[in-house]
C-alpha positions as CSV (number, residue, x, y, z in Angstrom):
1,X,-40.4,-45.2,7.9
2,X,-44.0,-44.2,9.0
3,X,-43.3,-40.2,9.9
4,X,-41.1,-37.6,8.9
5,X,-39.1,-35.8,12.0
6,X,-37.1,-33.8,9.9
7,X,-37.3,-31.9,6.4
8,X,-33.6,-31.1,5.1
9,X,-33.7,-28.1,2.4
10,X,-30.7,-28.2,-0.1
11,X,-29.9,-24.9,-0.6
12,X,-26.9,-22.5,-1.9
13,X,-26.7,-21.2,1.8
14,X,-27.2,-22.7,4.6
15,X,-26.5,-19.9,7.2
16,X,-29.0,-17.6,5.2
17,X,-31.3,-20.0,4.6
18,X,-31.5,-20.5,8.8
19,X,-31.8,-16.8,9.5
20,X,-34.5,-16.2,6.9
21,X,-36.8,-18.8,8.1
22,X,-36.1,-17.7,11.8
23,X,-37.4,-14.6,10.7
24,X,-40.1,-15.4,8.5
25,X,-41.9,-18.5,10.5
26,X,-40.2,-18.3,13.7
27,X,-37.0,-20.9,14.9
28,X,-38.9,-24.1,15.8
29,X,-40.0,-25.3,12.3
30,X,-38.9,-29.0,12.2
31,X,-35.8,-27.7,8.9
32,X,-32.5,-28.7,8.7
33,X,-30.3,-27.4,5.8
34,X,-27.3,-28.5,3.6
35,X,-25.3,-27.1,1.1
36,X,-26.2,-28.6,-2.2
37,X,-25.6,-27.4,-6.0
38,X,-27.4,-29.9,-7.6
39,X,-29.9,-28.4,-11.4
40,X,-32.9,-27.4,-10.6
41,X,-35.6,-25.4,-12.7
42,X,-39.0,-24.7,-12.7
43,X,-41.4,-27.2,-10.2
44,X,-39.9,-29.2,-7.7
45,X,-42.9,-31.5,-7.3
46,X,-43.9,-30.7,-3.6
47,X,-45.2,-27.5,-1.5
48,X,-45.3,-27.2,2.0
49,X,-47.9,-26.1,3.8
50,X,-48.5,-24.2,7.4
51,X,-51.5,-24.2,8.9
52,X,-53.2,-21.9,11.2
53,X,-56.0,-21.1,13.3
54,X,-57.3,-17.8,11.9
55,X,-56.7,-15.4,9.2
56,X,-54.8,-13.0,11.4
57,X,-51.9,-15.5,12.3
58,X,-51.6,-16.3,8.5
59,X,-51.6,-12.9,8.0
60,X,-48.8,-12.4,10.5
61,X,-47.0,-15.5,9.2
62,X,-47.1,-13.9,5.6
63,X,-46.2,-10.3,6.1
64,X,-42.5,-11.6,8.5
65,X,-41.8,-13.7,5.7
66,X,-42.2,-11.4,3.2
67,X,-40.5,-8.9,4.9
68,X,-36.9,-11.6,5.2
69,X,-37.1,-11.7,1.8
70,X,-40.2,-14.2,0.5
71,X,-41.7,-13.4,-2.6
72,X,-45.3,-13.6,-3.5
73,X,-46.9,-16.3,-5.5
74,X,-50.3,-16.0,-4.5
75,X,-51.8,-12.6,-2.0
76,X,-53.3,-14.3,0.9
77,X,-57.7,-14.2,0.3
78,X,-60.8,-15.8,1.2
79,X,-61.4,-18.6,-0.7
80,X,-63.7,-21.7,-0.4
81,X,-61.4,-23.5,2.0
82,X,-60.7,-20.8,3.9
83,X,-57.7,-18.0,3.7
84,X,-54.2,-18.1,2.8
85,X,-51.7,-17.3,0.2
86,X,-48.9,-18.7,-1.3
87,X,-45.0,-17.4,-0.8
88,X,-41.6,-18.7,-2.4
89,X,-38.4,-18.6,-0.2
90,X,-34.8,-17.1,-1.3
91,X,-34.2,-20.8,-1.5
92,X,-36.9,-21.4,-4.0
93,X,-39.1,-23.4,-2.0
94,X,-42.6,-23.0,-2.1
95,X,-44.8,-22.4,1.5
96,X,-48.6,-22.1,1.5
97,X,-49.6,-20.7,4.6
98,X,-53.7,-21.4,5.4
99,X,-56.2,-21.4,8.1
100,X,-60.1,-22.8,7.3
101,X,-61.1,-20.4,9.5
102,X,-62.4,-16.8,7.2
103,X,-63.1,-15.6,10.7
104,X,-60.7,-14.0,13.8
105,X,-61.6,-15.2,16.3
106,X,-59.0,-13.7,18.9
107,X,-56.0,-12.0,18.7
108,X,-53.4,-12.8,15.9
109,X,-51.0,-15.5,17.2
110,X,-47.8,-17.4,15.2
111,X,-49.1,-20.6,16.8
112,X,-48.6,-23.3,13.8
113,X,-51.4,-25.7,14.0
114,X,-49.7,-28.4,11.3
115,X,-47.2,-28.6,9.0
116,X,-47.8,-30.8,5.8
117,X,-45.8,-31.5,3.1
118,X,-47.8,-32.1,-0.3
119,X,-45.9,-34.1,-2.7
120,X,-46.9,-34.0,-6.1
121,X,-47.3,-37.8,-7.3
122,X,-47.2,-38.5,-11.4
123,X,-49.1,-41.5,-10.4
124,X,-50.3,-41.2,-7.1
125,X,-52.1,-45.0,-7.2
126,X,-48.2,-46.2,-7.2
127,X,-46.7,-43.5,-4.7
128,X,-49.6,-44.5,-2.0
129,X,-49.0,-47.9,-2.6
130,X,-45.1,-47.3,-1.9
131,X,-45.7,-45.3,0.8
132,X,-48.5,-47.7,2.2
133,X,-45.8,-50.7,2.0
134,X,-43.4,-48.7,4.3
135,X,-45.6,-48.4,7.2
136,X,-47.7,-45.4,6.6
137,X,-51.3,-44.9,8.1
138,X,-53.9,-43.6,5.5
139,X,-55.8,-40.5,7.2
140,X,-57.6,-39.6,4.2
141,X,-57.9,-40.9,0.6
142,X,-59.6,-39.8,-2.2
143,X,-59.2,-41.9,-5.2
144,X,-56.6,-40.8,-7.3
145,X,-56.9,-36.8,-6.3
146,X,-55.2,-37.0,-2.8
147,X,-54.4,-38.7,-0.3
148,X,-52.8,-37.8,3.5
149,X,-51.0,-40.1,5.9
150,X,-51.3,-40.3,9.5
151,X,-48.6,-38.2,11.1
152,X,-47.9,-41.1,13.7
153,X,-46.3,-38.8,16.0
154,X,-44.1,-36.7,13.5
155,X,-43.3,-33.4,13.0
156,X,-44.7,-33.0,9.6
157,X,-47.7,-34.9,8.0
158,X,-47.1,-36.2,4.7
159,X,-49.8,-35.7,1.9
160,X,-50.2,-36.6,-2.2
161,X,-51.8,-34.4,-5.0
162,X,-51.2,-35.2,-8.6
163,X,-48.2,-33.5,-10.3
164,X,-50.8,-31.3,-12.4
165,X,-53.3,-30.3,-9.3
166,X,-50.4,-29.3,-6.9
167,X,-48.7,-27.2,-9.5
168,X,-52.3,-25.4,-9.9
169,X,-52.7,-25.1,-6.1
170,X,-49.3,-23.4,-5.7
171,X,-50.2,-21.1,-8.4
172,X,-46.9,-21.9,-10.6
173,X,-46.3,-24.1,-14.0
174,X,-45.8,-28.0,-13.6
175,X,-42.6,-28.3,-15.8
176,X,-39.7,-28.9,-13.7
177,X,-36.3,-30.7,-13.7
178,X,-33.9,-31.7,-11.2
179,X,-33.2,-32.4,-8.2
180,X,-36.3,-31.4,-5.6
181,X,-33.6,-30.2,-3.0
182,X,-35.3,-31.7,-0.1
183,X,-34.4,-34.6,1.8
184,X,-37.1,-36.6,4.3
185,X,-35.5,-38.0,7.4
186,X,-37.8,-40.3,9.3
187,X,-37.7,-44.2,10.6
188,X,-35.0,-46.7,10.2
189,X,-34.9,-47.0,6.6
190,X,-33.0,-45.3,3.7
191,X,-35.2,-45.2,0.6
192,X,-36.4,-43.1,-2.3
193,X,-40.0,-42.7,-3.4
194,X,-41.2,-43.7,-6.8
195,X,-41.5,-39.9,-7.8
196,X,-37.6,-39.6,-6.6
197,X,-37.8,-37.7,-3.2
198,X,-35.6,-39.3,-0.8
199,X,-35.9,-40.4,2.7
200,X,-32.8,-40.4,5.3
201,X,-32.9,-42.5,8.4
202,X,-33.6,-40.5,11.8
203,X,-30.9,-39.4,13.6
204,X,-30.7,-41.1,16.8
205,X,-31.0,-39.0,20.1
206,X,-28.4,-39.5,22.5
């Protein structure tokens, strides 16, 4: 269990949920979905994040989504890390969508540089430690304000805010109940983290 190939969404919709995000991000983002009815309200403790090279390809990014049906949290701006803004999906989840760069630099493009998913820890001491114990490479660390893993060859690199601070960088309330409706599928090894996102094992490839 040291990378995630796969993020599953649990949605209402399946079908819709594939077309939208064909449409939005393009058809090779590393999503599978299932039909799931589980609660949910408010925050479901993680974003995920799509990063690219200049502000042009977010703004490309941003305007397909919006037009299949995002809404907008936060307008893509300047900021001191960079550009980006901040969408929801029909299915709920939320998608930041960056580049560092403030600067084109070319013509826009849809290249995706990274994809991250930020998990927001309510103790994030005990969810790197869990996460440390299951094989996972520490890129970065900062104390107990964040933390990113090595991708070690995944699809999507796996990163840890506090509940409160990710909350604020997605620009919506912390409060939240339910299920997260999103399922990790990486390694050999079933588990579920201390903040209650699940891991599947990865399919094997025939």
């Amino acid at each position: 269990m040291n990378s995630i190939d796969t993020l599953i969404l649990e949605v209402a919709d399946p079908a819709a949920a594939r077309d939208f995000y064909a449409r939005a991000f393009g058809p090779d983002l590393p999503l599978d979905f299932r039909v799931a009815d589980a609660p949910t309200e408010g925050f479901r403790g993680f974003h995920i994040s799509l990063t690219l090279a200049q502000p042009a390809d977010v703004d490309s990014l941003v305007e397909t989504a919006l037009a299949a049906g995002a809404t907008e949290i936060k307008p893509v701006s300047k900021s001191f890390w960079g550009y980006g803004g901040v969408l929801r999906a029909p299915d709920g989840t939320i998608w930041k969508v960056v580049s560092s760069s403030k600067r084109n630099k070319g013509p826009a493009s849809r290249d995706i540089e990274s994809i991250v998913l930020l998990i927001g820890a309510d103790d994030i001491t005990a969810t790197k430690q869990f996460y440390v114990d299951r094989g996972l490479a520490i890129a970065r660390s900062f104390g107990k304000k964040y933390v990113e893993f090595e991708p070690a060859g995944g699809a999507v690199t796996l990163g840890l805010l506090p509940r409160k601070a990710l909350a604020k960088d997605a620009g919506v309330p912390m409060e939240g109940t339910g299920s997260h409706r999103l399922v990790l599928v990486g390694g050999d090894t079933a588990a579920t983290d201390p903040d209650g996102f699940v891991w599947e094992r990865a399919r094997v490839r025939s």
